[in-house]
C-alpha positions, 0 to 999 in steps of 0.5 A: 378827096377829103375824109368825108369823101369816101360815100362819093366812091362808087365800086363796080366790076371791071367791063373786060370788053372795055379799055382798062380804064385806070385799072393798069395803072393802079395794078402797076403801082400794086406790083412795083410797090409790092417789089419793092417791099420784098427787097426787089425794087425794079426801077422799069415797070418791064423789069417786073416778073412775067406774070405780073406783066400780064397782069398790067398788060392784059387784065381782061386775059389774064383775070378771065374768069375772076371778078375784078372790082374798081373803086373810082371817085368822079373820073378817077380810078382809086382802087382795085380788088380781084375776086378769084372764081369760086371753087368749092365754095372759096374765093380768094380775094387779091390784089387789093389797092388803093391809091396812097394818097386816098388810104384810110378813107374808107376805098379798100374797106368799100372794095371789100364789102362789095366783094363780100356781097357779092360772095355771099349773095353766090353762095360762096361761104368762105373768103381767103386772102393772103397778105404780106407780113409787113403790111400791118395796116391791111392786116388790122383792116382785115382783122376789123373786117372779120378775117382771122389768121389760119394755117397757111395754104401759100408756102412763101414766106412772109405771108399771112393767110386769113379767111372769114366764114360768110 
């Protein structure tokens, strides 16, 4: 995939009736990563945090209700975003990835867009997400997608919660 590649990447929500298609995958390398950066390297995906193996496990089940978007070029599944179900007019979005070898071109920022749309267009007029500290490039993607810092609602350290109004 080149740089002029990202109109090719088409983003539709997830079928939980379907096989996970790639989605595992790509939350697979979501949490080993996500470990990894916070000084915890697992070297087994089964030596990951129970709630994160259901994740990878079952994500029909463990994201029942919520909306969960894939990013594929052709064949390939090269992102994924979860949109939590709204409550009281907020949705959180997480777990966000994008396939490392396609960053900077333009996956995440179309996970997100699709996401937002979607929000807006059910009446949710507030998006939040909350993202590692040291993850300054999906910071500066946020900050450039209208997400502000705000006072923190997760009370983990290290991380930054952001929102933006719809």
């Amino acid at each position: 995939m080149s740089t002029t590649d990202a109109p090719s990447v088409v983003v539709h929500r997830f079928d939980p009736g379907s096989p996970s298609d790639g989605l595992t995958a790509l939350l697979t390398a979501y949490h080993l990563r996500t470990e990894a950066e916070k000084g915890v390297p697992v070297d087994d995906v089964a030596a990951l945090p129970a709630r994160y193996l259901a994740e990878i496990g079952d994500p029909s089940s463990a994201f029942a209700g919520d909306t969960v978007l894939v990013a594929r070029h052709g064949d390939t599944a090269v992102g994924c975003l979860v949109v939590t179900a709204p409550v009281a007019g907020r949705a959180e979005l997480k777990r966000l990835w994008t396939d490392p070898e396609l960053r900077g071109r333009g996956v995440a920022s179309r996970l997100i867009g699709t996401a937002l749309t979607g929000l807006a267009d059910g009446g949710v007029h507030t998006a939040a997400l909350s993202v590692w500290r040291w993850r300054t490039g999906a910071i500066g993607l946020y900050e450039g997608l209208g997400f502000a810092v705000v006072d923190a609602w997760d009370a983990r350290a290290d991380l930054v919660c952001m929102e933006r109004v719809l």
